[in-house]
Backbone as CSV, one residue per row, in Angstrom:
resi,resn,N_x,N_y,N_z,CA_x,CA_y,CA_z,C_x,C_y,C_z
1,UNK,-17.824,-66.804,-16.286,-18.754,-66.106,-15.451,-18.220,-65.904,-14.048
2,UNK,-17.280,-66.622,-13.536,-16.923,-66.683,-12.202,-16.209,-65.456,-11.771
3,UNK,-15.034,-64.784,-12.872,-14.355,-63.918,-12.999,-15.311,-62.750,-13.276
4,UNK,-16.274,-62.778,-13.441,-17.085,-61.661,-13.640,-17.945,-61.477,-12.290
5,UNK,-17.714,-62.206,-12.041,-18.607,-62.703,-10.208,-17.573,-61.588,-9.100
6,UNK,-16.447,-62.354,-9.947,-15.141,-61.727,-8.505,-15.041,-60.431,-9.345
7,UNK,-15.268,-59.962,-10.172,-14.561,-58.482,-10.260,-15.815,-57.826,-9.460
8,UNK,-17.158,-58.114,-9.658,-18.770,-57.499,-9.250,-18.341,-57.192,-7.523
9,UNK,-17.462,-58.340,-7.287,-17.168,-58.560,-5.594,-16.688,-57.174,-5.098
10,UNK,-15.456,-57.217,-6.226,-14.318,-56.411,-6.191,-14.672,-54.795,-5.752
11,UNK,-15.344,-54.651,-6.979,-16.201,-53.837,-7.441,-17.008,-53.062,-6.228
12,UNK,-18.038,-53.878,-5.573,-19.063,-53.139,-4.330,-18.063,-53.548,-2.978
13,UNK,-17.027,-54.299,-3.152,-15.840,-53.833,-1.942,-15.294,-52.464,-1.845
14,UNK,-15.082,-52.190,-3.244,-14.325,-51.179,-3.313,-15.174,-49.983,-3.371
15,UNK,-16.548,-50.010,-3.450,-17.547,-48.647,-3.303,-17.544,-48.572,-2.004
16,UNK,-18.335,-49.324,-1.338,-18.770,-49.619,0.246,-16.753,-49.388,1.367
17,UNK,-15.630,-49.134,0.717,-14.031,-48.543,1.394,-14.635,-47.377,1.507
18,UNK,-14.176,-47.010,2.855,-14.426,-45.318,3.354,-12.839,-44.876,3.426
19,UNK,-11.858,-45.873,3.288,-10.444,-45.351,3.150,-10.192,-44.047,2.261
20,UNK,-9.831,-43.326,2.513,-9.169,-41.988,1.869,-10.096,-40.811,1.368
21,UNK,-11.447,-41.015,1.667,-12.820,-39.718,2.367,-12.304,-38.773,2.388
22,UNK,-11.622,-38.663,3.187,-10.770,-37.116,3.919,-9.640,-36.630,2.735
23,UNK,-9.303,-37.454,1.993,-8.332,-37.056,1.716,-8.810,-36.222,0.148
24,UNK,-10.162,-37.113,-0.577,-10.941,-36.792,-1.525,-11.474,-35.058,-0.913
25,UNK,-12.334,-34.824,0.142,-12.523,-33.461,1.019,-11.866,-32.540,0.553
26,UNK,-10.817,-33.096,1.271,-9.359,-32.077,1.603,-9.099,-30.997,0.389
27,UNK,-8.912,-32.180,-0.671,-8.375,-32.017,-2.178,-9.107,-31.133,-2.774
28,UNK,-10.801,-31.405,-2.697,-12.027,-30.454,-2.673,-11.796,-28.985,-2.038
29,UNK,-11.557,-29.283,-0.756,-11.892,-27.507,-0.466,-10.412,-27.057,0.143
30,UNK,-9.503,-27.310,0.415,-7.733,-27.000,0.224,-7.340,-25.755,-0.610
31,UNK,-7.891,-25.695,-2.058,-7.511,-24.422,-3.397,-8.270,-23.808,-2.484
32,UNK,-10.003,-23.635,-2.264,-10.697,-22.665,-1.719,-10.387,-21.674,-0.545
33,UNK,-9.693,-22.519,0.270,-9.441,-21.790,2.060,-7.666,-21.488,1.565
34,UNK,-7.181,-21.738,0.423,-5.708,-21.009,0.390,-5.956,-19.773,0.142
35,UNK,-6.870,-20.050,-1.294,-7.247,-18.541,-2.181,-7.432,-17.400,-1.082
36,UNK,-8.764,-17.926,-0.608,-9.046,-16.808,0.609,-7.884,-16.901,1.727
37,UNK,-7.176,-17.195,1.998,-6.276,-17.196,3.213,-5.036,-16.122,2.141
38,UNK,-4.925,-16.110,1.150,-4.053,-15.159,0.407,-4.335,-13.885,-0.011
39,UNK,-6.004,-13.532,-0.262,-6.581,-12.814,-0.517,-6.956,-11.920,0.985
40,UNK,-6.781,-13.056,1.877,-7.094,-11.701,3.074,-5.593,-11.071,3.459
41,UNK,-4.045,-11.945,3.330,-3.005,-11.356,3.309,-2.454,-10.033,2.788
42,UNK,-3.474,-10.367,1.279,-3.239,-9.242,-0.150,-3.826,-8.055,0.468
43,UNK,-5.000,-8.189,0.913,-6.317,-7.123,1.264,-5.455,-6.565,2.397
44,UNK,-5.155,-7.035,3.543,-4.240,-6.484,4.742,-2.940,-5.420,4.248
45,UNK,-1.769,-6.023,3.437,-1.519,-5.452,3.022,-1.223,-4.091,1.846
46,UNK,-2.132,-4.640,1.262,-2.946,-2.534,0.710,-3.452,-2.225,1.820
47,UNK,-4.095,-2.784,3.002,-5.024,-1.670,4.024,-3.646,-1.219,5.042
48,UNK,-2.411,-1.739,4.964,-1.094,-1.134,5.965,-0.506,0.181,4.624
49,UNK,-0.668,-0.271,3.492,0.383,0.646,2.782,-0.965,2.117,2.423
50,UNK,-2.343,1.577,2.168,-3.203,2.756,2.525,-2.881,3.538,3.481
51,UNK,-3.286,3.125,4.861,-2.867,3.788,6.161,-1.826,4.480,6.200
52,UNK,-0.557,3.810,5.505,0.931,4.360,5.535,0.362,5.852,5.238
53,UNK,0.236,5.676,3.817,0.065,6.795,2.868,-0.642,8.026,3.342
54,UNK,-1.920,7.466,3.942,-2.987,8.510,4.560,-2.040,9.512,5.635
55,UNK,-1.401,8.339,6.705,-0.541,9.298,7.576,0.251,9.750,7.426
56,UNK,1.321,9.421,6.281,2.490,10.609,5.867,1.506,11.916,5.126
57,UNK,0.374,11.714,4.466,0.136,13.204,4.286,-0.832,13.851,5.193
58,UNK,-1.099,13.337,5.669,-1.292,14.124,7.196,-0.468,15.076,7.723
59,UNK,0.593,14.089,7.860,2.133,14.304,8.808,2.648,15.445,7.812
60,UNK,2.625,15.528,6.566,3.321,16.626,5.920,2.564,18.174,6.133
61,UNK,1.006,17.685,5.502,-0.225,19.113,6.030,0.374,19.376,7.230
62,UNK,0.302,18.491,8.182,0.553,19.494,9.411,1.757,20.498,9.630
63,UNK,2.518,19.699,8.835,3.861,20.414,8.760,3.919,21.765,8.001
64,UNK,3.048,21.636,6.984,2.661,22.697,5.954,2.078,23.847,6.956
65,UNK,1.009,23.406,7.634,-0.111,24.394,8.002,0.491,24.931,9.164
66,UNK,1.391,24.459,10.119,2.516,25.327,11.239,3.739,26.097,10.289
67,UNK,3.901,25.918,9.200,4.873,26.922,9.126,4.466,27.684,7.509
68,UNK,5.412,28.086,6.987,4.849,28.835,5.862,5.021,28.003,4.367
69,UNK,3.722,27.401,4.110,3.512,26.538,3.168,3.554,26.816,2.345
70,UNK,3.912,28.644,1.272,4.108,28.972,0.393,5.505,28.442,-0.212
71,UNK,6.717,28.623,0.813,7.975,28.415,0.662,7.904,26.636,0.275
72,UNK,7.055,25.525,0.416,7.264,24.605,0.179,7.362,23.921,-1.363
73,UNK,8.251,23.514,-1.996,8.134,22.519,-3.717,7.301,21.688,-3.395
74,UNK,7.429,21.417,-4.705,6.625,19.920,-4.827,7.555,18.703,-4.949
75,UNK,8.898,18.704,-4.884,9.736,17.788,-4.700,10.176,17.830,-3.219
76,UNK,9.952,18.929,-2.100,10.065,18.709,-1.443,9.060,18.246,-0.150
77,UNK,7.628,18.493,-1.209,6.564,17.517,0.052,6.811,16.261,-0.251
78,UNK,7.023,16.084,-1.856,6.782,14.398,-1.997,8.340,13.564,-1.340
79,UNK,9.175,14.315,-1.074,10.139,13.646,-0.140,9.830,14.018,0.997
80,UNK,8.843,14.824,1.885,8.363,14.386,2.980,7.662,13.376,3.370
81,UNK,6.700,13.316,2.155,5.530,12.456,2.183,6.597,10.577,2.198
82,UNK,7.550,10.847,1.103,7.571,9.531,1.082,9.042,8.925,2.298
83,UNK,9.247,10.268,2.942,10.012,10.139,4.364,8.980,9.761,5.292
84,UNK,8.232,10.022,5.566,7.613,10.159,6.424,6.727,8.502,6.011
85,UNK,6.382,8.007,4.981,5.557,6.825,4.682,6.298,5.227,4.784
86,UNK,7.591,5.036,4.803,8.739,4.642,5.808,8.231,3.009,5.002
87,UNK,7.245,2.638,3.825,7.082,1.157,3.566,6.972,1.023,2.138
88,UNK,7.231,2.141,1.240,7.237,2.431,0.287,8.614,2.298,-0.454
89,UNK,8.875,1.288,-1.455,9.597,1.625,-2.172,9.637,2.357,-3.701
90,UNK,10.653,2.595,-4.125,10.557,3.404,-5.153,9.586,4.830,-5.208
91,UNK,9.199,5.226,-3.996,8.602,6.113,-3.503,8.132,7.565,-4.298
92,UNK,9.705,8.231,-4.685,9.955,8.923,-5.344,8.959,9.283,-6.362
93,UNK,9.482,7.856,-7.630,8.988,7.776,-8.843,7.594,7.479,-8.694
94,UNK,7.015,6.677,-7.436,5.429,5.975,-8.080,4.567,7.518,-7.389
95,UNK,4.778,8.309,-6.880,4.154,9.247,-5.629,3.691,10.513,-6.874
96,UNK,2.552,10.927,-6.997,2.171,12.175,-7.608,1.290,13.087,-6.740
97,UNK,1.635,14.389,-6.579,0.869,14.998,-5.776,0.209,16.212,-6.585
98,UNK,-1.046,17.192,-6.076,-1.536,17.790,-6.356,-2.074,18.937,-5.535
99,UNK,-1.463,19.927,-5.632,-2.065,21.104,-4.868,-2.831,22.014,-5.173
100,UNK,-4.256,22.331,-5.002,-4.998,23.484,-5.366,-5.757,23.962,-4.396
101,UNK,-5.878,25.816,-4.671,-6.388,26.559,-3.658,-7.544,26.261,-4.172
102,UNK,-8.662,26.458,-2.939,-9.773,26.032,-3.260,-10.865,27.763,-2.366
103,UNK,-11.612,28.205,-3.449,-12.000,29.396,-2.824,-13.311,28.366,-2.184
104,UNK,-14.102,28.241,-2.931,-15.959,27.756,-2.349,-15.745,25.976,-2.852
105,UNK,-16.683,25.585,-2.072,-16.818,23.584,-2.501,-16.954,22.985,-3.667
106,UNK,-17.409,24.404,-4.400,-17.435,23.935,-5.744,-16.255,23.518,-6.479
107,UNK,-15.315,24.511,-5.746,-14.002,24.809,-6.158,-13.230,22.819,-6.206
108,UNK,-13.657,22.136,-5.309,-13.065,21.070,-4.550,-13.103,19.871,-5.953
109,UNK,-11.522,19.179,-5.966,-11.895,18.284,-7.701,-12.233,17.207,-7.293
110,UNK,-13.602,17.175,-8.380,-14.503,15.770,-8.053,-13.758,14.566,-9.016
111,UNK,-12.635,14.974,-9.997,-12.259,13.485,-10.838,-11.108,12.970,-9.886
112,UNK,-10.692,11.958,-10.757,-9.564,11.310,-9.900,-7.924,11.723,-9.965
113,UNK,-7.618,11.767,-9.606,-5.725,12.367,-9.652,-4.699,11.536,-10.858
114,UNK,-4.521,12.038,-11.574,-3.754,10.921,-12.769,-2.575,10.365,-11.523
115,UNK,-2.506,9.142,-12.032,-1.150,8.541,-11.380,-0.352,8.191,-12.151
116,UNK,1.155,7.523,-12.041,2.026,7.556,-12.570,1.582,5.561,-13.162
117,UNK,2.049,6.385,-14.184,1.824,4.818,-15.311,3.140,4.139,-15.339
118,UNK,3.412,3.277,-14.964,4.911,2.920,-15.299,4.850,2.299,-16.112
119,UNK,3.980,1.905,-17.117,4.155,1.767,-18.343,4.783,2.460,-19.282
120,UNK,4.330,3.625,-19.365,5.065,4.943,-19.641,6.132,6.019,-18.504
121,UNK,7.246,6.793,-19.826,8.158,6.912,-18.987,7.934,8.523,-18.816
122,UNK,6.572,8.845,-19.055,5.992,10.269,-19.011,5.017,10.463,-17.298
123,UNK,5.431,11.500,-16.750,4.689,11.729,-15.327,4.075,12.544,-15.722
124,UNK,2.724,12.338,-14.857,1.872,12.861,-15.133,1.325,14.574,-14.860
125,UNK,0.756,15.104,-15.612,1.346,16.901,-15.286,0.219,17.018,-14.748
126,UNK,0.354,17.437,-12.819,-0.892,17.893,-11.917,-0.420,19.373,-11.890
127,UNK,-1.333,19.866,-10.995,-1.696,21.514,-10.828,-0.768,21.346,-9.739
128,UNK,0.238,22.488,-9.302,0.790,22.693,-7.953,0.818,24.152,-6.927
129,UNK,0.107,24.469,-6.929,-0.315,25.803,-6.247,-0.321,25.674,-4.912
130,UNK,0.748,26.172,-4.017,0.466,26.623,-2.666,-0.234,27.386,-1.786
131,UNK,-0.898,28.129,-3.124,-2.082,29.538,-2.266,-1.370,30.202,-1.578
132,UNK,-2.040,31.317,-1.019,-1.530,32.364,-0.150,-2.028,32.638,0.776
133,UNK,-1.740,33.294,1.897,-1.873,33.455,3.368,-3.605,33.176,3.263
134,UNK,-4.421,32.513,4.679,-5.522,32.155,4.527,-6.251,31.927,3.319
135,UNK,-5.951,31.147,2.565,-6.297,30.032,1.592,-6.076,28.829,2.025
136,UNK,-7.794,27.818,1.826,-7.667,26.730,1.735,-7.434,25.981,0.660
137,UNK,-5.951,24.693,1.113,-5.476,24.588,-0.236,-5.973,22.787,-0.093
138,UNK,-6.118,22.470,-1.201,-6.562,20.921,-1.306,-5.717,19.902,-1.848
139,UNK,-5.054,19.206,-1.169,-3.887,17.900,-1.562,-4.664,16.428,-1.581
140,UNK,-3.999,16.483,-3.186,-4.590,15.191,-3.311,-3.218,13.909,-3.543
141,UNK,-3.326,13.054,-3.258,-1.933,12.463,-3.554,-2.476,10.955,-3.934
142,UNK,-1.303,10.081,-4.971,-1.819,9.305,-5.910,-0.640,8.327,-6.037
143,UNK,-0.082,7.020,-5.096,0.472,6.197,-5.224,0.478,4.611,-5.881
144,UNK,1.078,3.926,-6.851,1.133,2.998,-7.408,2.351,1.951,-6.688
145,UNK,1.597,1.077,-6.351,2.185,0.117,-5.686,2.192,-1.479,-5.697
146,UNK,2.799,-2.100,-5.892,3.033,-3.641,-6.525,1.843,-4.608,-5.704
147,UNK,1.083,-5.332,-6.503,0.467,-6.169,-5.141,1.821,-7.063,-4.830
148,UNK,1.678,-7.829,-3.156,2.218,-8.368,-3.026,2.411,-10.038,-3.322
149,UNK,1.433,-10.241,-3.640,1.112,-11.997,-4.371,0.884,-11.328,-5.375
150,UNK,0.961,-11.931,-6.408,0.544,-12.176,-8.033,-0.588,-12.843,-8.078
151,UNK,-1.748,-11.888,-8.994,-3.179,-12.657,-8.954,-3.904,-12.783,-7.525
152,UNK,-3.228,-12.292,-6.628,-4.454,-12.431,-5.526,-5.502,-11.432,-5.007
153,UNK,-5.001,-10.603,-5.963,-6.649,-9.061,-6.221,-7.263,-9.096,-6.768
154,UNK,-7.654,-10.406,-7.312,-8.864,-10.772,-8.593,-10.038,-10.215,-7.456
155,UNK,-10.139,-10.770,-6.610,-11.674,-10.085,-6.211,-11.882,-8.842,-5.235
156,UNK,-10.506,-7.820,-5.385,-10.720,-6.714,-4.805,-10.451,-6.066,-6.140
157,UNK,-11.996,-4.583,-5.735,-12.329,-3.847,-6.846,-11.231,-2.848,-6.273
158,UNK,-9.645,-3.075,-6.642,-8.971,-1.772,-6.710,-8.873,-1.146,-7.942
159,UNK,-8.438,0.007,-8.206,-7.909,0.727,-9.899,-6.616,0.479,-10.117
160,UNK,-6.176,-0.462,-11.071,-4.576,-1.200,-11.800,-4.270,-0.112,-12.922
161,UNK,-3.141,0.013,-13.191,-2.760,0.507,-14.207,-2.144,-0.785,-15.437
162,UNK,-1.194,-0.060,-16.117,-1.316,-0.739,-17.166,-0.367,-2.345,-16.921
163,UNK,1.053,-1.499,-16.065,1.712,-3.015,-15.365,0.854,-3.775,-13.976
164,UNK,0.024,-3.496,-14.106,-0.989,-4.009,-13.036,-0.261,-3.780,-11.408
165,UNK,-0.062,-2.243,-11.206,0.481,-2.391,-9.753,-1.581,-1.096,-9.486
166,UNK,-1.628,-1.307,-8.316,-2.753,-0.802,-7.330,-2.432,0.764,-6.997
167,UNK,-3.424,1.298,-7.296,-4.021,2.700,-7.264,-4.458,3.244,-5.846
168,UNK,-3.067,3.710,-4.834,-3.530,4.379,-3.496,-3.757,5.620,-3.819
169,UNK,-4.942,6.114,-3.348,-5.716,7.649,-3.468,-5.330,8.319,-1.985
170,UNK,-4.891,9.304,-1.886,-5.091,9.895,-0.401,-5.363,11.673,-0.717
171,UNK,-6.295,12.191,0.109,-6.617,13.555,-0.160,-6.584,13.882,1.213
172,UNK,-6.475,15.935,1.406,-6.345,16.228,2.676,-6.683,17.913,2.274
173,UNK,-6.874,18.506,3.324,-7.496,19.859,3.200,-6.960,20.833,4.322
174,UNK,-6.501,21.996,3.869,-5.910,22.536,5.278,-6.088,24.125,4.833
175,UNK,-6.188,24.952,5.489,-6.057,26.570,5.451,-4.689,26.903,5.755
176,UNK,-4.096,27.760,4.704,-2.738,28.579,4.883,-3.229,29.912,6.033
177,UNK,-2.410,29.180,7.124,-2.037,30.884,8.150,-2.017,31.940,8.088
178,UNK,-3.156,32.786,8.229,-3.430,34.762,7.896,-2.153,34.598,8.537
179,UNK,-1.894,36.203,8.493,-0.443,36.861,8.276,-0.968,37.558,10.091
């Protein structure tokens, strides 16, 4: 019975130790404040490579709408676009663009822009029309881009494709120059 006395001792000694509290805490909420401390890194960076994106096609429209935007390809906006977007790799291949004249609002496309699947080694076939003198023409452009952590976009509602890289949308609207 005595040994059962001293372990009982042992026992409410060792409940009533406040030694290592903090460290039990820590262990507790440590995963929680990383997750989010990675998830706001992740979120920052799609909101720099968004921005990128938005302002290279800006930067190209404008370029379009000062000079004569008929004469322009479509291999040669999307090497403006992805000159001009300066954080993009593989630029080239992930970048799909879309040009259509647009007469009335109706005219304006309400679905989404196919993007390039790199799952597949097929690109995707958009409309490319430059319009003609005073026509408003409507660019839509559609980049796939790697997150930068693995798993840390579980709780941002972006659109993934099939290798799970993130779905940048950018659209823009401009009138071709009467003659």
């Amino acid at each position: 019975m005595i040994w059962l006395a001293e372990k009982m001792r042992r026992l409410r000694s060792f409940a009533r130790d406040e030694q290592g509290t903090s460290t039990v805490e820590f262990l507790i909420i440590s995963p929680v404040l990383l997750a989010s401390f990675f998830w706001m890194f992740e979120i920052g960076y799609v909101m720099i490579q968004q921005m990128m994106l938005d302002r290279a096609l800006d930067m190209t429209v404008r370029e379009m709408r000062l000079s004569d935007s008929e004469s322009f390809t479509q291999n040669y906006i999307t090497s403006a676009v992805c000159d001009k977007a300066l954080i993009f790799a593989d630029c080239n291949e992930s970048l799909v663009l879309e040009l259509t004249p647009i007469a009335t609002a109706a005219d304006i496309p309400n679905s989404s822009i196919s993007c390039v699947n790199r799952a597949d080694s097929v690109t995707p076939v958009t409309s490319f029309d430059t319009g003609s003198r005073g026509e408003v023409v409507f660019l839509r452009a559609c980049m796939v881009v790697d997150p930068l952590l693995a798993n840390t976009t579980i709780g941002i509602d972006f659109t993934t494709d099939e290798s799970g890289g993130l779905m940048l949308h950018a659209k823009s609207a401009f009138l071709n120059e009467p003659e």
